[in-house]
PyMOL Python script that loads the backbone (N, CA, C, O; Angstrom):
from pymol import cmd

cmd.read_pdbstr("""\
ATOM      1  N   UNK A   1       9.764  17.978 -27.492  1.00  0.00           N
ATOM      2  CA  UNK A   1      10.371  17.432 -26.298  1.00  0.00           C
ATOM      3  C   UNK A   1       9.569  16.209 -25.872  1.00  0.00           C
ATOM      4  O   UNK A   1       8.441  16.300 -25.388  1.00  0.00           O
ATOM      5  N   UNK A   2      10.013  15.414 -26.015  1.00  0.00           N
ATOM      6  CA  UNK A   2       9.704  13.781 -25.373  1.00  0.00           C
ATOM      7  C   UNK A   2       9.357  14.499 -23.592  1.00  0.00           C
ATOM      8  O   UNK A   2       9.638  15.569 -23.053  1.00  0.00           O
ATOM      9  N   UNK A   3       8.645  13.284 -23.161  1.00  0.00           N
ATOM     10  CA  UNK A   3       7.832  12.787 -21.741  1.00  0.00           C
ATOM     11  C   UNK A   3       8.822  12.422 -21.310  1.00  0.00           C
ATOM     12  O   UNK A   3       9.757  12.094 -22.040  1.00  0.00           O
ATOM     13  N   UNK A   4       8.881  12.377 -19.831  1.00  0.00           N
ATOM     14  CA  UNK A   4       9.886  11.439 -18.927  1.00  0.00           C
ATOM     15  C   UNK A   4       8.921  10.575 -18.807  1.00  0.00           C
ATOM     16  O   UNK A   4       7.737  10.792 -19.062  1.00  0.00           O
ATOM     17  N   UNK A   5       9.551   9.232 -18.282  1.00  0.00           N
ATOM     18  CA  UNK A   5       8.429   7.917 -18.008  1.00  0.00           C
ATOM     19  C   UNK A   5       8.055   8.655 -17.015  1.00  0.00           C
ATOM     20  O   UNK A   5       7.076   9.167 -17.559  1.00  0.00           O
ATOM     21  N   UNK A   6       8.082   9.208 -15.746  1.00  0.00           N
ATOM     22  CA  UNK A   6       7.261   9.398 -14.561  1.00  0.00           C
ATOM     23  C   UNK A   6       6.329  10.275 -14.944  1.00  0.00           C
ATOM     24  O   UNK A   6       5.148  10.130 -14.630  1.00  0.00           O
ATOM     25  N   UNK A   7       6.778  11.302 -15.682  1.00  0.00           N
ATOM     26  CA  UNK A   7       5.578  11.900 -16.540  1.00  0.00           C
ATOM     27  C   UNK A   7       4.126  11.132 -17.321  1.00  0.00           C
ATOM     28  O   UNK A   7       2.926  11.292 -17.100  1.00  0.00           O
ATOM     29  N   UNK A   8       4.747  10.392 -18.152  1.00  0.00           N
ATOM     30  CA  UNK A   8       4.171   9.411 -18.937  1.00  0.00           C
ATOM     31  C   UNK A   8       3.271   9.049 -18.400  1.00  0.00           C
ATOM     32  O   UNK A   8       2.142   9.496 -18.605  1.00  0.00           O
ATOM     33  N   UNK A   9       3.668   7.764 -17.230  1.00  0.00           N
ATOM     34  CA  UNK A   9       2.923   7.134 -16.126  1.00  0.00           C
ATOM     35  C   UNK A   9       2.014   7.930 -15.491  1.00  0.00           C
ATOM     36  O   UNK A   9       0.914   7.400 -15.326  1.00  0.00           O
ATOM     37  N   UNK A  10       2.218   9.659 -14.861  1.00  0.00           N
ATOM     38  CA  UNK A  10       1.708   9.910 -14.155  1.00  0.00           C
ATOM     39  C   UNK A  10       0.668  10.022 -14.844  1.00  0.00           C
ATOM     40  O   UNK A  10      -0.358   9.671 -14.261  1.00  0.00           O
ATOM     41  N   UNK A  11       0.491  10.597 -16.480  1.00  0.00           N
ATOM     42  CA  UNK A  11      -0.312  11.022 -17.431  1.00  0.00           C
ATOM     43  C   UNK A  11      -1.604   9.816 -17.721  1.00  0.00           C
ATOM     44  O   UNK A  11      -2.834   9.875 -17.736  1.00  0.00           O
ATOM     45  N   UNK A  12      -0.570   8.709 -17.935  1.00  0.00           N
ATOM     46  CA  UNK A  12      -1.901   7.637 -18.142  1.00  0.00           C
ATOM     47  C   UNK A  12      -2.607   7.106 -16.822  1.00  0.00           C
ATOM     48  O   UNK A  12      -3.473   6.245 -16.968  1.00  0.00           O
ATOM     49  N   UNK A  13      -2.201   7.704 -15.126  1.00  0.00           N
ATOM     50  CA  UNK A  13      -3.053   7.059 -14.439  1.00  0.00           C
ATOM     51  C   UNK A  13      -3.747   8.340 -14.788  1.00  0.00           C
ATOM     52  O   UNK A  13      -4.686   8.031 -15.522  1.00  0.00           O
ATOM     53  N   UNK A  14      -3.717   9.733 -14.586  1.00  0.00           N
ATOM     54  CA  UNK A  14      -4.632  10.593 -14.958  1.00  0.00           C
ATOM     55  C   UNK A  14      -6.078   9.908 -15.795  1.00  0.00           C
ATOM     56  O   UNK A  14      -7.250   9.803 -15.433  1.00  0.00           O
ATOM     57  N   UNK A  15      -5.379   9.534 -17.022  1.00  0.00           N
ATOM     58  CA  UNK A  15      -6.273   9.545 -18.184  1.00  0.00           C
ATOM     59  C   UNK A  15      -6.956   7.820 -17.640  1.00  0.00           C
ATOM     60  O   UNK A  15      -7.995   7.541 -18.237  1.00  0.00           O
ATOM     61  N   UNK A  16      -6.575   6.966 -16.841  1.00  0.00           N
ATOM     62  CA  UNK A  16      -7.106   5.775 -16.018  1.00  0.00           C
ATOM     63  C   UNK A  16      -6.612   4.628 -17.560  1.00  0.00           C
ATOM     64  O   UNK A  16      -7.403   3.845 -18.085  1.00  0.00           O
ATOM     65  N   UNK A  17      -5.280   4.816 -17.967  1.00  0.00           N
ATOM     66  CA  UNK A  17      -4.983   3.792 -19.077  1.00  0.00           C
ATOM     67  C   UNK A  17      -3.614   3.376 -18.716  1.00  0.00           C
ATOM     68  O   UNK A  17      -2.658   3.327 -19.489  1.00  0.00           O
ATOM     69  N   UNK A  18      -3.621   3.040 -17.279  1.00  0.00           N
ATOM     70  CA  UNK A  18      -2.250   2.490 -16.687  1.00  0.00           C
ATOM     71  C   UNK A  18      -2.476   0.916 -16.558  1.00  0.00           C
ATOM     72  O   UNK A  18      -3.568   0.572 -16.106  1.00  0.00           O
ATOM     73  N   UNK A  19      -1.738   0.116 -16.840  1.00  0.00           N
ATOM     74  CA  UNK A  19      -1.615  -1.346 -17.051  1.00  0.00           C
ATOM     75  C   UNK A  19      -0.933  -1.137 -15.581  1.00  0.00           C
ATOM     76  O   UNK A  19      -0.533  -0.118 -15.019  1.00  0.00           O
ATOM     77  N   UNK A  20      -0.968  -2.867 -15.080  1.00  0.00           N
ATOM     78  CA  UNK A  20      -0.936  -3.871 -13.575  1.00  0.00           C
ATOM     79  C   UNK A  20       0.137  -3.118 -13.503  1.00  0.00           C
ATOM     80  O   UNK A  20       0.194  -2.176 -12.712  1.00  0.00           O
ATOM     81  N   UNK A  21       1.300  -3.494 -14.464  1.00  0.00           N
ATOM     82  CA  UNK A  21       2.483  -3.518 -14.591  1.00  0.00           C
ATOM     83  C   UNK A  21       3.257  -1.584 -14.041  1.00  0.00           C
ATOM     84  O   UNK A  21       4.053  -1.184 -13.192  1.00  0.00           O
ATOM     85  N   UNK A  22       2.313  -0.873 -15.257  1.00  0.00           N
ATOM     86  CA  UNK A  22       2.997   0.616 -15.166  1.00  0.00           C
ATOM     87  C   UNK A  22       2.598   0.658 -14.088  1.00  0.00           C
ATOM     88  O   UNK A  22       3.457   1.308 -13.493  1.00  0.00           O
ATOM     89  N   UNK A  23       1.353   0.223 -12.952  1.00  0.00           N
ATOM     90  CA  UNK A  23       1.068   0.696 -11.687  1.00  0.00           C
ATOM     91  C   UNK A  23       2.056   0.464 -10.607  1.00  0.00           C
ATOM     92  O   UNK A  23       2.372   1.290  -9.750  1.00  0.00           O
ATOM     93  N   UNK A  24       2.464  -0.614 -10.720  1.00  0.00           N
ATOM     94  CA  UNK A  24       3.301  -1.505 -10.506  1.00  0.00           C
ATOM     95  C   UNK A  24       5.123  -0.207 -10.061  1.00  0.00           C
ATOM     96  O   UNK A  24       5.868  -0.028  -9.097  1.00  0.00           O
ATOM     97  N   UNK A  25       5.008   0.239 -11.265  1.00  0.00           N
ATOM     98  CA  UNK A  25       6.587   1.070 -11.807  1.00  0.00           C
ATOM     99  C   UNK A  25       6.208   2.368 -11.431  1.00  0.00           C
ATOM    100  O   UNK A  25       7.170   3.131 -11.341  1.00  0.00           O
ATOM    101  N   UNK A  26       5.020   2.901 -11.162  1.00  0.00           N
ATOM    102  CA  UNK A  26       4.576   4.024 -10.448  1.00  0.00           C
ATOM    103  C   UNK A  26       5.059   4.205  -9.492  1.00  0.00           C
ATOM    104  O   UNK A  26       5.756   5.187  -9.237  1.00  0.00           O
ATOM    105  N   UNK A  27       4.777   3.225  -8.686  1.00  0.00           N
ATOM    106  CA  UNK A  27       4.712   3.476  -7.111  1.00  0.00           C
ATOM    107  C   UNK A  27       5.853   2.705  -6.707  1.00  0.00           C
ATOM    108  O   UNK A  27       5.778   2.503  -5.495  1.00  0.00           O
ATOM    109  N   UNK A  28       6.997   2.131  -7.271  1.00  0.00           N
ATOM    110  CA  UNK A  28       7.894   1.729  -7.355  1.00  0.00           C
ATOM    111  C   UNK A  28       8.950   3.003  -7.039  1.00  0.00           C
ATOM    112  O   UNK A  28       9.744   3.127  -6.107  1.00  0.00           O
ATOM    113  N   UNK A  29       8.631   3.983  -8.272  1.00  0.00           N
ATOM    114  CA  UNK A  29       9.333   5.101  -8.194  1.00  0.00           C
ATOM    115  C   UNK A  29       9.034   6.326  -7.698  1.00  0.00           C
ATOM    116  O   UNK A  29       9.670   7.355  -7.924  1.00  0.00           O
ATOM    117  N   UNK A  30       7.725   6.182  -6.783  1.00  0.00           N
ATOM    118  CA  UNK A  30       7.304   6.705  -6.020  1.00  0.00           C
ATOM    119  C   UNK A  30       7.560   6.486  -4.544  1.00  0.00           C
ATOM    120  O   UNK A  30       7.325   7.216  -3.581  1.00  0.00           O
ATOM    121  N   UNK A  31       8.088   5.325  -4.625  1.00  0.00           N
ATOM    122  CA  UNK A  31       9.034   5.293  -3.249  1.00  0.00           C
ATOM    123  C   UNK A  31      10.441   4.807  -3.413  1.00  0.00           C
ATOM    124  O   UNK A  31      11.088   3.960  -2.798  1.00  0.00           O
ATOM    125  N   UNK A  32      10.710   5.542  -4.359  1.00  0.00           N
ATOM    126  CA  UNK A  32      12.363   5.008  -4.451  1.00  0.00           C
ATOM    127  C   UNK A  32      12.924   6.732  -4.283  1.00  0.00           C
ATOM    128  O   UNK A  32      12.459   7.538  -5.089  1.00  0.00           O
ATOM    129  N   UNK A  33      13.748   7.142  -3.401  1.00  0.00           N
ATOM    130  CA  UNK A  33      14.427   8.036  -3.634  1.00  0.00           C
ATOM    131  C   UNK A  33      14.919   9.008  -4.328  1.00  0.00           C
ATOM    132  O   UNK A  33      14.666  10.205  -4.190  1.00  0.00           O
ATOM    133  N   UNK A  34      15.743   8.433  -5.209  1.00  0.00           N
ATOM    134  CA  UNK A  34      16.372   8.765  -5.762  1.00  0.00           C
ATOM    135  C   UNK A  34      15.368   9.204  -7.295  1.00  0.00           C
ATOM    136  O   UNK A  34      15.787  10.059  -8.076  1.00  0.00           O
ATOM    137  N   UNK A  35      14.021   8.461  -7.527  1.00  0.00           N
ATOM    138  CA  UNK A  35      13.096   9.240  -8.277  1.00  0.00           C
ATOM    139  C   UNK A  35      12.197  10.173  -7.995  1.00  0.00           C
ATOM    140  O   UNK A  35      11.769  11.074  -8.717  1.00  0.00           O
ATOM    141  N   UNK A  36      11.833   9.788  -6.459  1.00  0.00           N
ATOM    142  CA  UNK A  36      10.941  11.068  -6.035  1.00  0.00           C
ATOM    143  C   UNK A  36      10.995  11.944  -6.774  1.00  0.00           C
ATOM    144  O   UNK A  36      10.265  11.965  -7.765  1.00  0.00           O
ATOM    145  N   UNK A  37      11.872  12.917  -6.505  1.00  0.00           N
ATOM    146  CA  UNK A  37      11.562  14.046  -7.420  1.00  0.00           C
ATOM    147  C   UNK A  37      10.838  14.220  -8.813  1.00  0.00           C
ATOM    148  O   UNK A  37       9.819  14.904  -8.906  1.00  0.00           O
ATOM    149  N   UNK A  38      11.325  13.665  -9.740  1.00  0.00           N
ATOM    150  CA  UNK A  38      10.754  12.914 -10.839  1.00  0.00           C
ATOM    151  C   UNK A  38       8.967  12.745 -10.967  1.00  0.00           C
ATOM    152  O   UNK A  38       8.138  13.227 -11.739  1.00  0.00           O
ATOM    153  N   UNK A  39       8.901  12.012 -10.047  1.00  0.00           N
ATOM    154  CA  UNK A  39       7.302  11.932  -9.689  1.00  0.00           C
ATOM    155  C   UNK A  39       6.944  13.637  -9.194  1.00  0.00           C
ATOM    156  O   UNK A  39       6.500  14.386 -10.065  1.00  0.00           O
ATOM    157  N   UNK A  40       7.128  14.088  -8.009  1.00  0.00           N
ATOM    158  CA  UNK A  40       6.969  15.058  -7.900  1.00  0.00           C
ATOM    159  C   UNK A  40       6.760  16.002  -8.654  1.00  0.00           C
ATOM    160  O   UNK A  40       5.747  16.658  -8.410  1.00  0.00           O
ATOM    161  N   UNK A  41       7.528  16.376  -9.703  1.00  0.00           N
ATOM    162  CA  UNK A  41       8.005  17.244 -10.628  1.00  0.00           C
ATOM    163  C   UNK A  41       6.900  16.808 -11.949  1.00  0.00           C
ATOM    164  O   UNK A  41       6.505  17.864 -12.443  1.00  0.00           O
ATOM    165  N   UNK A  42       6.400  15.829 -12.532  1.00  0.00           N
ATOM    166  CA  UNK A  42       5.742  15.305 -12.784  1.00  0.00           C
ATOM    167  C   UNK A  42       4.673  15.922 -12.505  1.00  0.00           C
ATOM    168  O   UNK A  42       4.365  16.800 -13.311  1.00  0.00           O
ATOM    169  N   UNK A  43       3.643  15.680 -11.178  1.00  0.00           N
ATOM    170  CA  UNK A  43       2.416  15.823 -10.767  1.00  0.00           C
ATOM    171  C   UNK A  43       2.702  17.625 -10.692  1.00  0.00           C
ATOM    172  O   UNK A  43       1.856  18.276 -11.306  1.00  0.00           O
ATOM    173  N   UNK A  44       3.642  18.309 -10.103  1.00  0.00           N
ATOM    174  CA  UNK A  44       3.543  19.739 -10.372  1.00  0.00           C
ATOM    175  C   UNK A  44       3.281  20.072 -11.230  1.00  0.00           C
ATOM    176  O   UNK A  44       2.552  21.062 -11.181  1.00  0.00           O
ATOM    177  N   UNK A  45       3.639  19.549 -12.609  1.00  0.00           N
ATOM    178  CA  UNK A  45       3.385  19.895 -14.172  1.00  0.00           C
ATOM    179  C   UNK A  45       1.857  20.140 -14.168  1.00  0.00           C
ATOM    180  O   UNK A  45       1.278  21.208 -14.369  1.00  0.00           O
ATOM    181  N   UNK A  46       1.229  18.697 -13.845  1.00  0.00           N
ATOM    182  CA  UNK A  46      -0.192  18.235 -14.139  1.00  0.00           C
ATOM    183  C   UNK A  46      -1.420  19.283 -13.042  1.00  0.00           C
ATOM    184  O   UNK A  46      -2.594  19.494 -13.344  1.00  0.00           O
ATOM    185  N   UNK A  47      -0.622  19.857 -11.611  1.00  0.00           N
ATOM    186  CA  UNK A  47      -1.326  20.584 -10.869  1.00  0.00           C
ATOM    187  C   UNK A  47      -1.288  21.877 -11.862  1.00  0.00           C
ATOM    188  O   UNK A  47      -2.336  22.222 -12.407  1.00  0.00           O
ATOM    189  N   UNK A  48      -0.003  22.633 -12.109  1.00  0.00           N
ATOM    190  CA  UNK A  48      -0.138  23.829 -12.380  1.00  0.00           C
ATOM    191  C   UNK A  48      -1.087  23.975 -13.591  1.00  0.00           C
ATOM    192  O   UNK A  48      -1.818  24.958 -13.709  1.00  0.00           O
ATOM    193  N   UNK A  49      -1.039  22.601 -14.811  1.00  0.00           N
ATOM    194  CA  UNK A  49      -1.628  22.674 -15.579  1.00  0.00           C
ATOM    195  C   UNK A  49      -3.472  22.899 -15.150  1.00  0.00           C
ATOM    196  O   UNK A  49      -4.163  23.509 -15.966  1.00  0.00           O
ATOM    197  N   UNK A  50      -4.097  22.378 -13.897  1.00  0.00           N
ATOM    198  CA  UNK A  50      -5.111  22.420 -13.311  1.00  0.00           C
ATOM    199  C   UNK A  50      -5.158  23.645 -13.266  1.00  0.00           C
ATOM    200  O   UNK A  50      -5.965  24.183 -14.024  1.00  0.00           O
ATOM    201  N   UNK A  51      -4.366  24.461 -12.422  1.00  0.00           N
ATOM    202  CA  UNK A  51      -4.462  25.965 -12.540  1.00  0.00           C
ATOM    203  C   UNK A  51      -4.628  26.482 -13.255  1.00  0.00           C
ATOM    204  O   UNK A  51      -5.578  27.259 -13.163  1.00  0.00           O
ATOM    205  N   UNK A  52      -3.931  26.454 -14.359  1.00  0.00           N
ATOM    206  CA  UNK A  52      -4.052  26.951 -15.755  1.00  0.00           C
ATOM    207  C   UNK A  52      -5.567  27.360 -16.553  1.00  0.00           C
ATOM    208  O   UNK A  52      -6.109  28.364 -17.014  1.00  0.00           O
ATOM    209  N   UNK A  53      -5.799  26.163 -16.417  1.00  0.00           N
ATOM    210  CA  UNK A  53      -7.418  26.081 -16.859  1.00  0.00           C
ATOM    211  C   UNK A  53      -8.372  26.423 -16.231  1.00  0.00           C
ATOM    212  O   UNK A  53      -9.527  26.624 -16.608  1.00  0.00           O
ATOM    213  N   UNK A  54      -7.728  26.532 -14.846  1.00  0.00           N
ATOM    214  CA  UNK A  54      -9.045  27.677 -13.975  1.00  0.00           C
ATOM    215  C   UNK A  54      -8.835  28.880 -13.670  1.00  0.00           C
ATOM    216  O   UNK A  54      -9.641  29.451 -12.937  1.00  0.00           O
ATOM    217  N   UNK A  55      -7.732  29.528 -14.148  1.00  0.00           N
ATOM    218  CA  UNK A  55      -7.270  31.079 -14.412  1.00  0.00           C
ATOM    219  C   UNK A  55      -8.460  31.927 -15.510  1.00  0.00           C
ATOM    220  O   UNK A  55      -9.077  31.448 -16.461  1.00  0.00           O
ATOM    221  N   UNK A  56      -8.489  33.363 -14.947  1.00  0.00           N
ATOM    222  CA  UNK A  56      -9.178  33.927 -15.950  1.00  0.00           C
ATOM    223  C   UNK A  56      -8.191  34.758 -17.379  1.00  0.00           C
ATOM    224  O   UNK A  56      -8.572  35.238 -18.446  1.00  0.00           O
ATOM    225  N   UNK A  57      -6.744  34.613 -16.718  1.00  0.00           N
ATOM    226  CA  UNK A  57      -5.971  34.955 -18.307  1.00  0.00           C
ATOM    227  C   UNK A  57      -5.460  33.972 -18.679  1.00  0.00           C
ATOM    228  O   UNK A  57      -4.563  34.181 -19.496  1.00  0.00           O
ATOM    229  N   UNK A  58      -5.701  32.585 -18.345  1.00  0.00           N
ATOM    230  CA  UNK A  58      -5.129  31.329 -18.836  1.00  0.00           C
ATOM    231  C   UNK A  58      -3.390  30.881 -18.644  1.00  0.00           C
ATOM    232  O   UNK A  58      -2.664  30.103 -19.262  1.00  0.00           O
ATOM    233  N   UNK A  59      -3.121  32.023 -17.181  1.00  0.00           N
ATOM    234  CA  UNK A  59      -1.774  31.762 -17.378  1.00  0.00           C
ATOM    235  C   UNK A  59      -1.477  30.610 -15.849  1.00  0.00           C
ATOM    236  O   UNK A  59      -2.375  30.492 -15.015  1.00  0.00           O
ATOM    237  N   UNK A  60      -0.568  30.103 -15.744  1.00  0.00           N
ATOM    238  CA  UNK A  60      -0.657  29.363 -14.339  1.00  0.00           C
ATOM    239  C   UNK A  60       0.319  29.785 -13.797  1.00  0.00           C
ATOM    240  O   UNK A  60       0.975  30.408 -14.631  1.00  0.00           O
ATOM    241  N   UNK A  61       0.702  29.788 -13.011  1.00  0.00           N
ATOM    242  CA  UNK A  61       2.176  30.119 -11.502  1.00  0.00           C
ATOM    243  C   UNK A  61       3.150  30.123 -11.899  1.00  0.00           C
ATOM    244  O   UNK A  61       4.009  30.816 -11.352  1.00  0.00           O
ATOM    245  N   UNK A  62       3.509  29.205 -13.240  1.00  0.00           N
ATOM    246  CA  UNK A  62       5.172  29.073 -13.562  1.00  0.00           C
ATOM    247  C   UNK A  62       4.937  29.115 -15.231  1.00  0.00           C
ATOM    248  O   UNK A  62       5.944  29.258 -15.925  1.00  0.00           O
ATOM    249  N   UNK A  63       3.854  29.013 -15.771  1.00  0.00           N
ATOM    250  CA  UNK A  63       4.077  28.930 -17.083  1.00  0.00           C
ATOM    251  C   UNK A  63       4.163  27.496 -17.865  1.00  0.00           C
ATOM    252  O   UNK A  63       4.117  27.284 -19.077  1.00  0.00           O
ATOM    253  N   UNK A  64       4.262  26.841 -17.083  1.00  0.00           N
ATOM    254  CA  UNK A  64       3.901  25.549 -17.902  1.00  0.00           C
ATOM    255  C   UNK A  64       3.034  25.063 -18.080  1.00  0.00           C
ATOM    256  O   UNK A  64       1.977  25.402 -17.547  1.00  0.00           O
ATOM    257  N   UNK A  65       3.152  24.002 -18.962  1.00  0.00           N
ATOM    258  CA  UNK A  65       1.880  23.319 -19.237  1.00  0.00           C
ATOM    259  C   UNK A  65       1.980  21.608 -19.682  1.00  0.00           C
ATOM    260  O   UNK A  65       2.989  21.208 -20.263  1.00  0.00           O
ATOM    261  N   UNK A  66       1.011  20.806 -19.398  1.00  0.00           N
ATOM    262  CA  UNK A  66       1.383  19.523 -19.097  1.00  0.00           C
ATOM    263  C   UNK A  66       2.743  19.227 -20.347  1.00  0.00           C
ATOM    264  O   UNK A  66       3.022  20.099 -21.171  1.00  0.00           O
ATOM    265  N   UNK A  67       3.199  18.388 -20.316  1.00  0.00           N
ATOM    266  CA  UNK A  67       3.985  17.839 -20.623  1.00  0.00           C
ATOM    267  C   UNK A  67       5.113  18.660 -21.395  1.00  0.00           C
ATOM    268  O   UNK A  67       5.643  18.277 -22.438  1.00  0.00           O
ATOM    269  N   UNK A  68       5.444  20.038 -20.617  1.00  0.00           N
ATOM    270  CA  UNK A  68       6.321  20.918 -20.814  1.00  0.00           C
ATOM    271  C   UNK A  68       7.587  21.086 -19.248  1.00  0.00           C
ATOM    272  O   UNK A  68       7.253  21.359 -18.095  1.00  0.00           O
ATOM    273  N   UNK A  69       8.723  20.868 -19.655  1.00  0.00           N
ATOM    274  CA  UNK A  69       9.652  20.830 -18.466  1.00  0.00           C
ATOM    275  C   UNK A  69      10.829  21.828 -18.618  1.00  0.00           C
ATOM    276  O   UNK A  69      11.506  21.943 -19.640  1.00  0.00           O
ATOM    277  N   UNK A  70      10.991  22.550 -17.449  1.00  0.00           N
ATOM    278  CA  UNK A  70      12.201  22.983 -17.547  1.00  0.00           C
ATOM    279  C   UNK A  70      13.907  22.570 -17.775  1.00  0.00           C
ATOM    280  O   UNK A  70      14.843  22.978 -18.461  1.00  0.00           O
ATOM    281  N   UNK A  71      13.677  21.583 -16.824  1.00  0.00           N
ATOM    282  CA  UNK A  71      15.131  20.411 -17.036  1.00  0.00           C
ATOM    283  C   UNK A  71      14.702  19.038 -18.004  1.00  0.00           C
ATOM    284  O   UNK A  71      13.552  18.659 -18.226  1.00  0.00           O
ATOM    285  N   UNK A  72      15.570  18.617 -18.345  1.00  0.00           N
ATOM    286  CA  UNK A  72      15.952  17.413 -18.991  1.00  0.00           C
ATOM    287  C   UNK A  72      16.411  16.343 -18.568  1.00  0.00           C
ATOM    288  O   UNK A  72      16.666  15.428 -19.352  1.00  0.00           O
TER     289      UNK A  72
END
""", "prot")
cmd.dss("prot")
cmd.show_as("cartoon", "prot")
cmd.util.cbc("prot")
cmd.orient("prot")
């Protein structure tokens, strides 16, 4: 399963390998409406995945894990 770009994006400011530009398209679609969610849904991935790794059975709240999504 392929990344959504808001995924993507959110992934490389994580990892600090976001160009002017993707910063730029971040926060673009971080205040556009109609992507919110997207972003949102996004950074939930990357929190629960936080959880994940600080669990003592390695499981997190919903079962996912970064760059794993329920919808398409």
């Amino acid at each position: 399963m392929s990344l959504s770009r808001a995924e993507t994006l959110i992934n490389k400011l994580i990892s600090n390998k976001l160009t002017g530009e993707e910063l730029s398209e971040l926060l673009e679609g971080i205040n556009s409406e109609t992507d919110q969610q997207k972003y949102s849904d996004a950074l939930e991935i990357y929190f629960d995945y936080l959880l994940q790794q600080n669990q003592p059975n390695g499981n997190s709240r919903n079962g996912h894990a970064p760059g794993k999504n329920d919808s398409t």
